[in-house]
N, CA, C and O of each residue as an XYZ file, in Angstrom:
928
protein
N      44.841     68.220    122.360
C      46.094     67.491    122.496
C      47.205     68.139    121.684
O      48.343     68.143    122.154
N      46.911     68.788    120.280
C      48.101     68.902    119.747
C      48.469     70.308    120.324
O      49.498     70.861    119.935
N      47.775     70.805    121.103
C      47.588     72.619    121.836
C      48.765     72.226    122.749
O      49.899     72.689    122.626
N      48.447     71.472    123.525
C      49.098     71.024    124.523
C      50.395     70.518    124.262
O      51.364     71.067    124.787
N      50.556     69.396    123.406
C      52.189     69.389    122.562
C      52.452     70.238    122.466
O      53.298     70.471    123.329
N      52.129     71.728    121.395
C      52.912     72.460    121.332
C      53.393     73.232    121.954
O      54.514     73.682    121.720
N      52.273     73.764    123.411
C      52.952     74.319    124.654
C      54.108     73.805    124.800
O      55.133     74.447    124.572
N      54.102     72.337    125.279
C      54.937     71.352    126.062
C      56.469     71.713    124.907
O      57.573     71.864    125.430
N      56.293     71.810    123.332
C      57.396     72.065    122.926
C      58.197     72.894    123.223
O      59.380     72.620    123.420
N      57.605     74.309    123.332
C      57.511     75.925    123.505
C      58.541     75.682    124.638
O      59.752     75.852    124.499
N      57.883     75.230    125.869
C      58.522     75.044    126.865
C      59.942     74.739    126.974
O      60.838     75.438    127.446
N      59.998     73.525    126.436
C      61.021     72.651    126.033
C      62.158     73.687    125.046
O      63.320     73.922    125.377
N      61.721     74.017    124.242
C      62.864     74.797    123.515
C      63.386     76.252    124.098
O      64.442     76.754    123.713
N      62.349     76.986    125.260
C      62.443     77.899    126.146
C      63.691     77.588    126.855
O      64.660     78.320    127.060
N      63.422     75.977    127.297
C      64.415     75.911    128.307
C      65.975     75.550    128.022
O      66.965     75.442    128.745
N      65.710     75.402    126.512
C      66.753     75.458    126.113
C      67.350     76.592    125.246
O      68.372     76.330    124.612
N      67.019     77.344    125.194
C      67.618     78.869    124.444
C      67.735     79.210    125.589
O      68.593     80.091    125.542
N      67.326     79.045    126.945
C      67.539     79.527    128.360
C      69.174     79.610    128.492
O      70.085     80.414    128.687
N      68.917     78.248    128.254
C      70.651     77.540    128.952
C      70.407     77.897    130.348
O      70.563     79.036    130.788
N      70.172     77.288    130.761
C      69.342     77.860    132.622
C      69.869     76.500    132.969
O      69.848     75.560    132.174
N      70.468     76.416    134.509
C      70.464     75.878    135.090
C      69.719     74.572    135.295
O      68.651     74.582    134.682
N      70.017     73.116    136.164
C      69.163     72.201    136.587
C      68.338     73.343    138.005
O      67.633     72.518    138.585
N      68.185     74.350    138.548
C      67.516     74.634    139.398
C      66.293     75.930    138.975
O      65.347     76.372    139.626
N      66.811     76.267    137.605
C      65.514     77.004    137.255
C      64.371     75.942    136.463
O      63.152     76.104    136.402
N      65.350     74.594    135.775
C      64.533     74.042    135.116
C      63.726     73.253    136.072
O      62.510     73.111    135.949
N      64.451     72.728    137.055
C      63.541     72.058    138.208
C      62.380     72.402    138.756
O      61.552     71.642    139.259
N      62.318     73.892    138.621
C      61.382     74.577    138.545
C      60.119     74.368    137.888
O      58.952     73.977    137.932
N      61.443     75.065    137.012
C      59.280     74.596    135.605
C      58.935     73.453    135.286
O      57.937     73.215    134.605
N      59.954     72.340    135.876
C      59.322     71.098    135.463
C      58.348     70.519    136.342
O      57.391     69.813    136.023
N      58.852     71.063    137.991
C      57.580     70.771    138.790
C      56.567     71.575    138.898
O      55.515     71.385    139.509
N      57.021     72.804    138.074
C      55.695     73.653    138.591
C      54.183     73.325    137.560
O      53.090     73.886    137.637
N      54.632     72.210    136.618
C      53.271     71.683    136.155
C      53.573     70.776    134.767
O      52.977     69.739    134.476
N      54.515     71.339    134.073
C      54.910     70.575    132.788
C      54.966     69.010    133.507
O      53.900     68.475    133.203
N      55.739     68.128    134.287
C      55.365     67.356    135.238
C      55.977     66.339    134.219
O      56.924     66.674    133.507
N      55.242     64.689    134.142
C      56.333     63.786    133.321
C      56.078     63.731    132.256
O      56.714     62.831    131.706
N      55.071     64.549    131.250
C      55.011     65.179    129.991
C      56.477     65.958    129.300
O      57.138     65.700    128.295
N      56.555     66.630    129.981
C      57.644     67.533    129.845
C      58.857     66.757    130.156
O      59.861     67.103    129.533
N      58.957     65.943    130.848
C      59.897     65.315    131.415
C      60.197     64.229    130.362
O      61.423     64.135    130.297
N      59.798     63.649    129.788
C      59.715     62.462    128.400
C      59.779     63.209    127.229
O      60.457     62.582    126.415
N      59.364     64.311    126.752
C      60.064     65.110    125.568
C      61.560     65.350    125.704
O      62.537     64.930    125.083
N      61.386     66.221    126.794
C      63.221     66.936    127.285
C      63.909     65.629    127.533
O      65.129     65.735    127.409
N      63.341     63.991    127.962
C      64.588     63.602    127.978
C      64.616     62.635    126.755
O      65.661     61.986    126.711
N      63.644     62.350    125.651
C      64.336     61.998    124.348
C      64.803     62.690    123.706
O      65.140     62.139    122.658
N      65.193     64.342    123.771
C      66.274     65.439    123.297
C      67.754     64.934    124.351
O      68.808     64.590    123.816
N      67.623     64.963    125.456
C      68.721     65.308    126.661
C      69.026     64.520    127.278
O      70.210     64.523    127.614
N      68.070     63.330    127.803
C      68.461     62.490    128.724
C      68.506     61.155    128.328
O      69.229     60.861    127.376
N      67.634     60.001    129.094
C      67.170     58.997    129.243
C      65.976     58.984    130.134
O      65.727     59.230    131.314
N      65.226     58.518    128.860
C      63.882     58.294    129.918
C      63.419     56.930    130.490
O      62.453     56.741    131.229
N      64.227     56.087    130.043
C      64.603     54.818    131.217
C      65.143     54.853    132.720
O      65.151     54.019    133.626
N      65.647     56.338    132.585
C      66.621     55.996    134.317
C      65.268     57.151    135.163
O      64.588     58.049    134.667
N      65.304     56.794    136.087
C      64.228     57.256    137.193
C      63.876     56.396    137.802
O      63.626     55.253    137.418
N      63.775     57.061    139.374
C      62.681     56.196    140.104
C      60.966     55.911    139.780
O      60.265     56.470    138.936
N      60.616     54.927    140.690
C      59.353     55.197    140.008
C      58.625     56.063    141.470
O      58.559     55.514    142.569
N      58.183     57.312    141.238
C      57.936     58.311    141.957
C      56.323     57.613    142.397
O      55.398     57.234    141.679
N      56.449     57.640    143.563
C      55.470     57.383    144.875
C      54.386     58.451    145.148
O      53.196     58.287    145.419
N      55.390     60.046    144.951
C      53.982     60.776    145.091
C      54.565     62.169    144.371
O      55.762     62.298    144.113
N      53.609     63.150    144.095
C      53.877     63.802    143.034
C      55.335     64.864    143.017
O      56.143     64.444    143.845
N      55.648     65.640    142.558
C      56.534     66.222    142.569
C      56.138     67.794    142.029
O      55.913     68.126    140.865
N      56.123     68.677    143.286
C      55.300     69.776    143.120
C      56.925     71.315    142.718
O      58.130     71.101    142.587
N      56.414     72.224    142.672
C      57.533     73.310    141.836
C      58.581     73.536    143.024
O      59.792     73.447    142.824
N      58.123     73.786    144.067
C      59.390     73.853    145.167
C      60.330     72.489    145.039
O      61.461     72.673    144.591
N      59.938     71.094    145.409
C      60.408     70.103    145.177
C      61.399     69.716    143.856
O      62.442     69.067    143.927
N      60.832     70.249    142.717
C      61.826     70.194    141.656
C      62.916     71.369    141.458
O      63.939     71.326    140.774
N      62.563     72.119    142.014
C      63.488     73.021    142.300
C      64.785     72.604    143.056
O      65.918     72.656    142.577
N      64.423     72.145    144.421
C      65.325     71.787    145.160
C      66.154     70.547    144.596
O      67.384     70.579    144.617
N      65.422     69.413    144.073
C      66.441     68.790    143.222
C      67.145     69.469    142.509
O      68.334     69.398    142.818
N      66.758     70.554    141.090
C      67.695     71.124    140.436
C      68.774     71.508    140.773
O      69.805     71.168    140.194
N      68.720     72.544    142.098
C      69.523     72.610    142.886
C      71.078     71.565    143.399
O      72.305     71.658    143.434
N      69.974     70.607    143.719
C      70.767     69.540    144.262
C      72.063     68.965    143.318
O      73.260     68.705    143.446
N      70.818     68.946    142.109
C      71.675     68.259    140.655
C      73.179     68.997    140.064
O      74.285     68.601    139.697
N      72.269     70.654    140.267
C      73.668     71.786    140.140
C      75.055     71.358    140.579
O      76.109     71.327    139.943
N      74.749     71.003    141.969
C      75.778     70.736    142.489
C      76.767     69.455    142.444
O      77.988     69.430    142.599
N      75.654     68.157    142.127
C      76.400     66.876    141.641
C      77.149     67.132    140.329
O      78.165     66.448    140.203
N      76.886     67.902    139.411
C      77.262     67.968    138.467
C      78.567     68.668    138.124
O      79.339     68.476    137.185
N      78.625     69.864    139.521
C      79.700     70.321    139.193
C      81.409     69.470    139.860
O      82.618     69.521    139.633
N      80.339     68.692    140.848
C      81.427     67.422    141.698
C      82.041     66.863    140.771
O      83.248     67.013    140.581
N      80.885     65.765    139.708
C      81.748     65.178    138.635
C      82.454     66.103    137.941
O      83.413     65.502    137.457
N      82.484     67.142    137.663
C      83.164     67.588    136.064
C      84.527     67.895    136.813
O      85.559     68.199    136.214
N      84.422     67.787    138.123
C      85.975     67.877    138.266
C      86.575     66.506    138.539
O      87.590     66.320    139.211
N      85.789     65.495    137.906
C      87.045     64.146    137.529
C      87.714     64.147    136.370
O      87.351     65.079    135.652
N      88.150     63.795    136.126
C      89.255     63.832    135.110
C      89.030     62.694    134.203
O      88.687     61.626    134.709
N      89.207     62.801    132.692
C      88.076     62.059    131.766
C      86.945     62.260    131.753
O      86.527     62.565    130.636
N      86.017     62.217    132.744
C      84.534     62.449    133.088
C      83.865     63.494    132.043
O      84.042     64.709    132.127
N      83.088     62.878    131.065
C      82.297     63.988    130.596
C      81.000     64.126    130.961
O      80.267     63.147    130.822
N      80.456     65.383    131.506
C      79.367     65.105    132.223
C      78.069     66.144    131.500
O      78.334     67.130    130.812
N      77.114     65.833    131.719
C      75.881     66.367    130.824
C      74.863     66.859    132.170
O      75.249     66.543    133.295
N      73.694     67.558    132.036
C      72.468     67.889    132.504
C      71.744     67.366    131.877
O      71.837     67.554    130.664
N      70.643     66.434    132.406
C      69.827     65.395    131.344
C      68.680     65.687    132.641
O      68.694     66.232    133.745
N      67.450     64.782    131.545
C      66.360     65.340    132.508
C      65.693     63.292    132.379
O      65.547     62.632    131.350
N      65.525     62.994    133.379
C      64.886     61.522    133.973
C      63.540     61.263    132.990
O      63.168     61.867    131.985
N      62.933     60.042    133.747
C      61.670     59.468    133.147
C      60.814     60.273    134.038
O      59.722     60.457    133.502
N      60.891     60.721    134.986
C      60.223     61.293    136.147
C      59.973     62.833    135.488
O      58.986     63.532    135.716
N      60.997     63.152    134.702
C      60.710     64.671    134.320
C      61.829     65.650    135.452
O      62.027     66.865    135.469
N      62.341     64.678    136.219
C      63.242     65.699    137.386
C      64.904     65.507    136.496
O      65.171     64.690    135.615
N      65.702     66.441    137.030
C      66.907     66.876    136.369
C      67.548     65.558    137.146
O      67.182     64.913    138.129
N      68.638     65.465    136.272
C      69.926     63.880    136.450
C      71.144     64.465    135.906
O      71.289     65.681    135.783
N      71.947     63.671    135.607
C      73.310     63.863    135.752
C      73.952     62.688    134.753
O      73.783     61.512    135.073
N      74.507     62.939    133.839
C      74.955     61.745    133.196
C      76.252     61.799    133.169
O      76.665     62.953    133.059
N      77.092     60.962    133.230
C      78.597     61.212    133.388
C      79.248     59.946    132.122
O      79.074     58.742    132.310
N      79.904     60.431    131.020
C      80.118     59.680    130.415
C      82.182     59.470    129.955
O      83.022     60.283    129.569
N      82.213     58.636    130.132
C      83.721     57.878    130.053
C      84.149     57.055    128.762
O      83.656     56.023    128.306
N      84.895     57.592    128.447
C      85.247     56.970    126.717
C      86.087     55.481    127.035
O      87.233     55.443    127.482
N      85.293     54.336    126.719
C      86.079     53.222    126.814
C      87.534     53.049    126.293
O      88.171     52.042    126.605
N      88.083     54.042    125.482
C      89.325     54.070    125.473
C      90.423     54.681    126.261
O      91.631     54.747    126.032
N      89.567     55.190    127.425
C      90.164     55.375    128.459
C      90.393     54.434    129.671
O      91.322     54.389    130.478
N      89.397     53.785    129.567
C      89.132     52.691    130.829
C      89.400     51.460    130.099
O      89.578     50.559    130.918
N      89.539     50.900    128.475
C      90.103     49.221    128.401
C      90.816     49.809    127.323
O      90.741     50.802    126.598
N      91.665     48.632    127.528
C      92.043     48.330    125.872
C      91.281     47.967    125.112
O      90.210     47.574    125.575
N      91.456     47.933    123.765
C      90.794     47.385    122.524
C      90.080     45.193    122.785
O      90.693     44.137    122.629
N      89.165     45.376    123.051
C      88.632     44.230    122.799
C      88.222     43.636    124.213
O      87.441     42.685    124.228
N      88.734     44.176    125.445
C      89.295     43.401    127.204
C      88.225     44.675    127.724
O      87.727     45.678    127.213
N      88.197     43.956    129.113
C      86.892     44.629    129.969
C      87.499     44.715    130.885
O      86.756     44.996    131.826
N      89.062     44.581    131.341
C      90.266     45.210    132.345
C      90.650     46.626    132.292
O      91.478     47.173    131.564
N      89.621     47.286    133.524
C      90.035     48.524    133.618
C      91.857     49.163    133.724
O      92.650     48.583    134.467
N      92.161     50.028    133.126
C      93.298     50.348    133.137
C      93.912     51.077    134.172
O      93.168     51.143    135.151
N      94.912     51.606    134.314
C      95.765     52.513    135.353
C      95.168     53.879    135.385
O      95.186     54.527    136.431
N      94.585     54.397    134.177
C      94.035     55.424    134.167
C      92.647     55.444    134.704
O      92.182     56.283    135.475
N      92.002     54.328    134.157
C      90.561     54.375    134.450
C      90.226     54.443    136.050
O      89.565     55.215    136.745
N      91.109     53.094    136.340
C      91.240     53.077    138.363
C      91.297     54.991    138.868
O      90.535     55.846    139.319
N      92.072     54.915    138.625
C      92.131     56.651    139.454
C      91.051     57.710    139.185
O      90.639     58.303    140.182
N      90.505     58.053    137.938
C      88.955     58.416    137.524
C      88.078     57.959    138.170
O      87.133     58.694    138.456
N      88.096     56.598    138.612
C      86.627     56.174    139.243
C      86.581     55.916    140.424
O      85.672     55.418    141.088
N      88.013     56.407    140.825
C      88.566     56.122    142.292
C      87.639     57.516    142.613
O      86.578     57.427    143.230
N      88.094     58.621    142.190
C      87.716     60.045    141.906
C      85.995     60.007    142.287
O      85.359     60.439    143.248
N      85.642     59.348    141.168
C      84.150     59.380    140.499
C      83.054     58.225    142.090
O      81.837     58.042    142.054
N      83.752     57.836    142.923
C      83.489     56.815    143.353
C      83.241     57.924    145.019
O      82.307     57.685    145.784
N      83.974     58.745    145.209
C      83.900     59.899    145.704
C      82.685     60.899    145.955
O      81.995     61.330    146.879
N      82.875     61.031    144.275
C      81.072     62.191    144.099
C      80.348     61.027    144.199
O      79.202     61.452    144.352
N      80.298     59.941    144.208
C      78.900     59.527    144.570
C      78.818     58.902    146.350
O      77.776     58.848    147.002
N      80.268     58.465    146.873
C      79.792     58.310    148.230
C      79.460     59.971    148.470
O      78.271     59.996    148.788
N      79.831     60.954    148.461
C      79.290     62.373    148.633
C      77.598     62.528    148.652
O      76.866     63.127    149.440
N      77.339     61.833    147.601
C      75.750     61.584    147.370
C      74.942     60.684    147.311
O      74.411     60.229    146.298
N      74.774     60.322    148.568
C      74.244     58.784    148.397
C      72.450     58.589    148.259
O      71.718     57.626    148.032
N      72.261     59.846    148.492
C      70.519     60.346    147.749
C      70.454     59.836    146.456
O      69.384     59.385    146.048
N      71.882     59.849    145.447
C      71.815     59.613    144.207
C      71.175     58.025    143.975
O      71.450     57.011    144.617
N      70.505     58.136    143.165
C      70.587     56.137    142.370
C      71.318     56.317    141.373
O      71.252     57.414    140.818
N      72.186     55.337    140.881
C      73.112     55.384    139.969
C      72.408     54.125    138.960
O      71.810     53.155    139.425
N      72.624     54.375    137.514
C      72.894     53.327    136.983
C      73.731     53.369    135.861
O      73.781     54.324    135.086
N      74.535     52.114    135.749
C      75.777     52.121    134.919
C      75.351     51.200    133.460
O      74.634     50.213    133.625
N      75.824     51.564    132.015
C      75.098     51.253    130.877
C      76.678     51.559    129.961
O      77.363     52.570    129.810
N      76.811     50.030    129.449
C      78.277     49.857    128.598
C      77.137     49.769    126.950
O      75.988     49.385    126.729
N      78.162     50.312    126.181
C      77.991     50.706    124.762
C      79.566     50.427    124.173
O      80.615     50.747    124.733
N      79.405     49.737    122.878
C      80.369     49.534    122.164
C      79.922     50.016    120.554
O      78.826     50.535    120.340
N      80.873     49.782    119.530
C      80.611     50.501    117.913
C      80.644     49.322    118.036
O      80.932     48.641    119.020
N      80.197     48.904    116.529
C      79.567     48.459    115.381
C      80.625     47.106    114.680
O      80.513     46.201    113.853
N      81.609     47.638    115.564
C      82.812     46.413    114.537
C      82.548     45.045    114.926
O      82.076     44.385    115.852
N      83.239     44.894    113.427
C      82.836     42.449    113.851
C      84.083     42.299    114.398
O      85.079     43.018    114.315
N      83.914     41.402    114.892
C      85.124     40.383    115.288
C      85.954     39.403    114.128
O      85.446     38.890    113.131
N      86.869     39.344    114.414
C      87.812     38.840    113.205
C      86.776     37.142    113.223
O      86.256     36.535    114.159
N      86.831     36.891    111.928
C      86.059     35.446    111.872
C      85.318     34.726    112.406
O      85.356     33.520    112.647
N      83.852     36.330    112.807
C      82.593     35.961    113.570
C      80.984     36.816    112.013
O      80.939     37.840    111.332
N      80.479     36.159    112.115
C      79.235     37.057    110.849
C      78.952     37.636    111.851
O      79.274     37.343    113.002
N      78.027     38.918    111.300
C      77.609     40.209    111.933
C      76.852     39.836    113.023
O      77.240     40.474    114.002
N      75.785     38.957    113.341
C      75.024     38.450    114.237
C      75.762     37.666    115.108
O      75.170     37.369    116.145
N      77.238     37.119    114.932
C      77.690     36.536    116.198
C      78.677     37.863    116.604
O      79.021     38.064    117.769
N      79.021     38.607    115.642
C      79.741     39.652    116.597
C      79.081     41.008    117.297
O      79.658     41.829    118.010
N      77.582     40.985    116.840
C      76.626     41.797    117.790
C      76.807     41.196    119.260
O      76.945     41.731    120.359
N      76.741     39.695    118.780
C      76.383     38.696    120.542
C      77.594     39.406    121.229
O      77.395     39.893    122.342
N      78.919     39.513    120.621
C      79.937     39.217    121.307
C      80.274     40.779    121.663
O      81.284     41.065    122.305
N      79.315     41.804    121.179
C      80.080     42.972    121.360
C      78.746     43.670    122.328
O      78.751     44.851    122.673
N      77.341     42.433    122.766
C      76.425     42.663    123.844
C      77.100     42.124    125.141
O      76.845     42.532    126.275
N      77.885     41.272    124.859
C      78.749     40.809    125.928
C      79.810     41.630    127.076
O      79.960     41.677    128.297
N      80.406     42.210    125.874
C      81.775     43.119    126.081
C      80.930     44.287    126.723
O      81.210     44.823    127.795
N      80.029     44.556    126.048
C      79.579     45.996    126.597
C      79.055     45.596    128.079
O      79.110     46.541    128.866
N      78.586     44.447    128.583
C      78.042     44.444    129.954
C      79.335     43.595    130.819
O      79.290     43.562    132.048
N      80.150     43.114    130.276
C      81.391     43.058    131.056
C      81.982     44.284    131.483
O      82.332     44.497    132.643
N      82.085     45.042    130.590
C      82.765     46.873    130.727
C      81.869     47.156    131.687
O      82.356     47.394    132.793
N      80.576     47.203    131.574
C      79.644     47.861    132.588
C      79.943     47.599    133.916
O      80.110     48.474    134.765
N      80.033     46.073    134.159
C      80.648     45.291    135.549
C      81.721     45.773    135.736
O      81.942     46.324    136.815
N      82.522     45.720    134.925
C      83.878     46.221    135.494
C      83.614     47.741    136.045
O      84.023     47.958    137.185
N      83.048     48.687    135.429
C      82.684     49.859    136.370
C      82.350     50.038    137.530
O      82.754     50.795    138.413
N      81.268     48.981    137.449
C      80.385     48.902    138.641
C      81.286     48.410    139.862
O      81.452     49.030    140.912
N      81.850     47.142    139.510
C      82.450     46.503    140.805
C      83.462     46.985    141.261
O      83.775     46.680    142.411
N      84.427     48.046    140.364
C      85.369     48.549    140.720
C      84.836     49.758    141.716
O      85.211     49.985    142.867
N      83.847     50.467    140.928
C      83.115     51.549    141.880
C      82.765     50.856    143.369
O      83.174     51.505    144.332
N      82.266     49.984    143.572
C      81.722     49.368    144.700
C      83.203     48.958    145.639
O      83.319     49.248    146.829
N      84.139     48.324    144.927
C      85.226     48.203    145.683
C      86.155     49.878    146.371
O      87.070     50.105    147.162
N      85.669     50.310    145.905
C      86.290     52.245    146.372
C      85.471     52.490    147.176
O      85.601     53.630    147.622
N      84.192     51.620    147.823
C      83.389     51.907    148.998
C      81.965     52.654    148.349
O      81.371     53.494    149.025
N      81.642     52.392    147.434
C      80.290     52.873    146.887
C      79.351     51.783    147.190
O      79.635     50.672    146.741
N      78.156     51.943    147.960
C      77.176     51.220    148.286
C      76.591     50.293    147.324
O      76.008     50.982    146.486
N      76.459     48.916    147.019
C      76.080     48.001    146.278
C      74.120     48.138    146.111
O      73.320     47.720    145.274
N      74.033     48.694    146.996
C      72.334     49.288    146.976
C      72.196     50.738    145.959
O      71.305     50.796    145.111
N      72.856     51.500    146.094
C      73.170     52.923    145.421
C      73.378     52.452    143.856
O      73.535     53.280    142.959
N      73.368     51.676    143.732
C      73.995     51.200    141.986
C      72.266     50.612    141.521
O      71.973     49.738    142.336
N      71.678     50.718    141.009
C      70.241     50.565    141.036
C      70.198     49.381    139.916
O      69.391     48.451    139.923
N      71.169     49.584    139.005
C      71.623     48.955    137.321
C      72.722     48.791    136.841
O      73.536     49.686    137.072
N      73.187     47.574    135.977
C      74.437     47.731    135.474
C      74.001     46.689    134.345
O      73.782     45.479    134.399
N      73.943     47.949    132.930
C      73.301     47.018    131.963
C      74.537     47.154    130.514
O      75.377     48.052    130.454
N      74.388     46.137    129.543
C      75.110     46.510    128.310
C      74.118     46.630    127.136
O      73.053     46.051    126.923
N      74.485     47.133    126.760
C      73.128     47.051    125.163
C      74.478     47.114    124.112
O      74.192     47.392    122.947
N      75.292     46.982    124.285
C      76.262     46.706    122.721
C      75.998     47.813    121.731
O      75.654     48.965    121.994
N      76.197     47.321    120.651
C      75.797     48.522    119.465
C      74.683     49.099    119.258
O      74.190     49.496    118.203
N      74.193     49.141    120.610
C      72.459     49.667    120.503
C      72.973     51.524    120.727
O      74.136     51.893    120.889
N      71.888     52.331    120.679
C      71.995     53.426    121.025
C      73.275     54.429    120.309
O      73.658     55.343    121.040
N      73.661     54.360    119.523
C      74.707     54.997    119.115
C      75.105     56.583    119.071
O      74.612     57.259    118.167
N      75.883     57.128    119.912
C      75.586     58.638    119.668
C      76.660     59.550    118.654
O      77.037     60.712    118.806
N      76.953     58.695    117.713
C      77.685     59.463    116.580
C      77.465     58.167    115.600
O      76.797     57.147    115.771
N      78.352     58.639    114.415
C      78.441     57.917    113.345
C      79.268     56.997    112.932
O      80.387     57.360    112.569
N      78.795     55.144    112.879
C      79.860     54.243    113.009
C      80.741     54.010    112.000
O      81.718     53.277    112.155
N      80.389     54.780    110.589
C      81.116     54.697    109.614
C      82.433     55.314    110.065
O      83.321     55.325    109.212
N      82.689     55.786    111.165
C      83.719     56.934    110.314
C      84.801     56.088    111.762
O      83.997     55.737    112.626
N      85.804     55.833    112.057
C      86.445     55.910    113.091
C      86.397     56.754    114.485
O      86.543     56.258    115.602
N      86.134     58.293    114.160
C      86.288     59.214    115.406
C      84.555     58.875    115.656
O      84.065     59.050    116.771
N      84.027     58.562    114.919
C      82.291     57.843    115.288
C      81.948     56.462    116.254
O      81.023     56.217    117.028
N      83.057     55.750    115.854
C      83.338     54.166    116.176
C      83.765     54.728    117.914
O      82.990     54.481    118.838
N      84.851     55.356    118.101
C      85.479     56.084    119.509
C      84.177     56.487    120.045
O      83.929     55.775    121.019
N      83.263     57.311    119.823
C      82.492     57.622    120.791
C      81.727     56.833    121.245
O      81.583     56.735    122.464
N      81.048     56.077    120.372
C      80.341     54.622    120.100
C      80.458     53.832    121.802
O      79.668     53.400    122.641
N      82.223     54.008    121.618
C      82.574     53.058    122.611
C      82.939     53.824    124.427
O      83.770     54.485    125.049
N      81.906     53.274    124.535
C      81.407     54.230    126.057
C      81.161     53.544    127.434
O      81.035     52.339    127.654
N      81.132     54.330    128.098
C      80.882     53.096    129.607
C      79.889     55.190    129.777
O      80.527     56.234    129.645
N      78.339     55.117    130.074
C      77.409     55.882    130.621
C      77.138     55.887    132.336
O      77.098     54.748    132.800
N      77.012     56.628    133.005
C      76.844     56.574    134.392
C      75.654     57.557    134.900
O      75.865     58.761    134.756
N      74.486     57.175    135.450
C      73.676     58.159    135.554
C      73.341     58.426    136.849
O      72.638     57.585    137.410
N      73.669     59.375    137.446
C      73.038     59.736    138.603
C      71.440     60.452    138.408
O      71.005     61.244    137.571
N      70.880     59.847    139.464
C      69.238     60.281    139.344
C      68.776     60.585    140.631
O      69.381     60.001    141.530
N      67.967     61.257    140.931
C      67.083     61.609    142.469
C      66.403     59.698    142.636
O      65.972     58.914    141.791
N      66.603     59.591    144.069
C      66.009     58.614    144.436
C      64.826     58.700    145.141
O      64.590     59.843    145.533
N      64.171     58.034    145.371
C      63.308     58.310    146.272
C      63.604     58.914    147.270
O      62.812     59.847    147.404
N      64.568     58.877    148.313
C      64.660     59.388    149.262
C      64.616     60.839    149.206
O      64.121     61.697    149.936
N      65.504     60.868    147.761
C      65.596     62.371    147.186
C      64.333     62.948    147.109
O      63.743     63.549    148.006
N      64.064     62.786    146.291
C      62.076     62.943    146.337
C      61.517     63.538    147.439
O      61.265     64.739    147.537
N      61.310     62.627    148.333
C      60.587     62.567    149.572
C      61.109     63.819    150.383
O      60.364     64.715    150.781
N      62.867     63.766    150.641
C      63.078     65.304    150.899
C      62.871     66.585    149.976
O      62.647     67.619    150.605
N      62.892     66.644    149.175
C      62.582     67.685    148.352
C      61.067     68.049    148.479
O      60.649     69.180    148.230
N      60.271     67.014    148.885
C      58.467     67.588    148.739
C      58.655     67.711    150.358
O      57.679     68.093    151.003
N      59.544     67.486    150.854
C      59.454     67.505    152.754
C      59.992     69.119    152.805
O      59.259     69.794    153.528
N      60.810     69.678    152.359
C      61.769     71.285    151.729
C      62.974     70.983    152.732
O      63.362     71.912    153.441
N      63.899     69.094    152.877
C      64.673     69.200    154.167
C      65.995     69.133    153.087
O      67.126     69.253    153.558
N      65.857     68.990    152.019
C      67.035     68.077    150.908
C      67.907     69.295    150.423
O      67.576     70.053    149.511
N      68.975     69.371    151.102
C      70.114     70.109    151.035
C      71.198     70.086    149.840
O      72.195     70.806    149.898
């Protein structure tokens, strides 16, 4: 077992001194590393919560062709505007797409009313995904750490688990109103001050904190064409 971890690390850090593509990594992830590999690389890179739950296996041509696939979603989003977008690798071990939006772009301070700016980004963003409707999406609001004026820390966690899945809705339903399939949205969750990807002490820490996450993932259907070799 620990032989095998350390392959599985080897791998893992290979593919990242690579800097290689989602279509070479798609590769080696189906060609055997499989959802081993896929659950290391995505508590470095991804989320290993978002994935389908895969029906039947996923062999090296097949992850390939997702990579492929992913290449290309990825380069759709990065031409929205705000949109910061990542290469992340699923629970499945197959390559995803994370697209992340700084809530100070999309609300004001404290409100879950998308703004003038945000509308046109997700008008954009609402686009690459009718483009890809193979994708499953799921949408995940994050807020920092701050209390609320004359709430203790435990009622302003409640209130800032709240805000974060109001923000999430507001993504979601706005996305769905731009003609994005209400089936294609798989999730729309908040976890509040959970998950933090910088430091809440500091202000420019608190800003990143405060996020609206968007993940595109292979769906099944995706899957199924990719082990079929029809998924374009």
């Amino acid at each position: 077992m620990k032989k095998m971890k350390a392959i599985i690390l080897s791998l893992c850090a290979g593919l990242v001194m690579m800097g290689c593509n989602n279509t070479v990594k798609g590769t080696a992830i189906g060609a055997g590393a499989g959802a081993l590999l896929g659950a290391v690389v995505g508590k470095v890179a991804g989320n290993t919560a978002i994935g389908a739950a895969v029906g039947t296996a996923v062999g090296a041509g097949a992850g390939a062709l997702i990579g492929k696939k992913m290449d290309k979603v990825k380069a759709q989003a990065q031409a929205v505007q705000n949109a910061q977008v990542e290469q992340i690798t699923d629970a499945n071990g197959l390559q995803a797409v994370k697209v992340t939006f700084d809530s100070g772009i999309l609300f004001t301070t404290g409100s879950s009313t998308l703004s003038s700016t945000a509308k046109a980004s997700l008008s954009n963003f609402a686009n690459v995904l009718k483009t890809n409707t193979d994708c499953d999406v799921a949408v995940q609001g994050y807020t920092d750490n701050a209390g609320w004026r004359g709430s203790t820390a435990e009622q302003s966690a409640q209130k800032n688990l709240t805000l974060s899945q109001q923000r999430a809705q507001a993504v979601t339903s706005y996305l769905q109103s731009q003609g994005v399939s209400a089936s294609q949205i798989r999730s729309t969750t908040g976890f509040g001050e959970a998950n933090p990807v910088a430091d809440n002490s500091t202000a420019a820490g608190k800003a990143q904190n405060r996020r609206v996450e968007v993940y595109m993932y292979a769906s099944q259907a995706m899957i199924d064409a990719a082990n079929n070799g029809t998924l374009q």
